[in-house]
C-alpha positions in Angstrom: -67.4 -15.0 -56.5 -66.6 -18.8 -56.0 -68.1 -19.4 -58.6 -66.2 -17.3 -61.0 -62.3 -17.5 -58.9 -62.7 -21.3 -58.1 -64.8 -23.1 -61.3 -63.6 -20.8 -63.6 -60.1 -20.0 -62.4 -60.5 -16.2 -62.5 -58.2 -13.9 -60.1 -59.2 -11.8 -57.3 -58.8 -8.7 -59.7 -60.6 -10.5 -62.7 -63.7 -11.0 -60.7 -63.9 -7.3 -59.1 -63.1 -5.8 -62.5 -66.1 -7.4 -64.0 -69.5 -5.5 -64.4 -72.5 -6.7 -63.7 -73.0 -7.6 -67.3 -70.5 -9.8 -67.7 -70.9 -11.8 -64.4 -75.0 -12.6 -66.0 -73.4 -13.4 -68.9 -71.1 -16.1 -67.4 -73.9 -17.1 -65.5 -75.7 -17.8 -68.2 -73.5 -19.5 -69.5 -73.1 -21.8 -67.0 -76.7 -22.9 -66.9 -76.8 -23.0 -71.1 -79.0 -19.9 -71.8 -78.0 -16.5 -73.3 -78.2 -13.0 -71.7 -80.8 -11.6 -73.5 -82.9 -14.2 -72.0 -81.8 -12.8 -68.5 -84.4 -9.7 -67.1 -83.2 -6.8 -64.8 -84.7 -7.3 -60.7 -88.3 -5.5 -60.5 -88.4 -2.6 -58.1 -90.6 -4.7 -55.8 -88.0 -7.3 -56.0 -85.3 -4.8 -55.1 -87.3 -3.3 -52.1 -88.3 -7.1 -50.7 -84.5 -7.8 -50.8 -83.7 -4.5 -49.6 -86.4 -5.3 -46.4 -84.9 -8.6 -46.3 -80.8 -7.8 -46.4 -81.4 -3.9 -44.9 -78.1 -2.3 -45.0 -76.4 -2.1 -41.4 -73.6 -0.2 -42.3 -75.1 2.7 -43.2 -76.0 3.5 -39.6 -71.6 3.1 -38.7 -71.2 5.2 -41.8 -72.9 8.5 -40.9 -71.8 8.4 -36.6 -68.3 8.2 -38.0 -68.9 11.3 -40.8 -70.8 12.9 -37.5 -67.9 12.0 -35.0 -64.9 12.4 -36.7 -64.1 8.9 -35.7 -61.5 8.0 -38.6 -60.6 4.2 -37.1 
């Protein structure tokens, strides 16, 4: 996101209306290769991160569905 709004002088609506493709491709870019060189995350690479990073608000997500706790 720095990357993208602060080197490359994108807005704030630029960067969140960009799919996942075309960040890798300016990524790519950036560090002189092409896309098709780029490969997808492996599911054991997704679960590792997923392990690593777990997701927190989950948990907040179902107690308010549960409570009716619309803060």
């Amino acid at each position: 996101m720095g990357l993208c709004m602060g080197r490359l002088g994108w807005s704030p609506d630029s960067f969140w209306r960009a799919t996942p493709r075309e960040l890798a491709a300016v990524l790519a870019g950036l560090k002189g290769g092409r896309t098709r060189d780029l490969r997808p995350l492996a599911r054991a690479g997704l679960e590792a991160l997923m392990q690593r990073f777990p997701d927190a608000a989950a948990g907040r997500d179902t107690e308010r569905q549960e409570g009716g706790d619309e803060r």
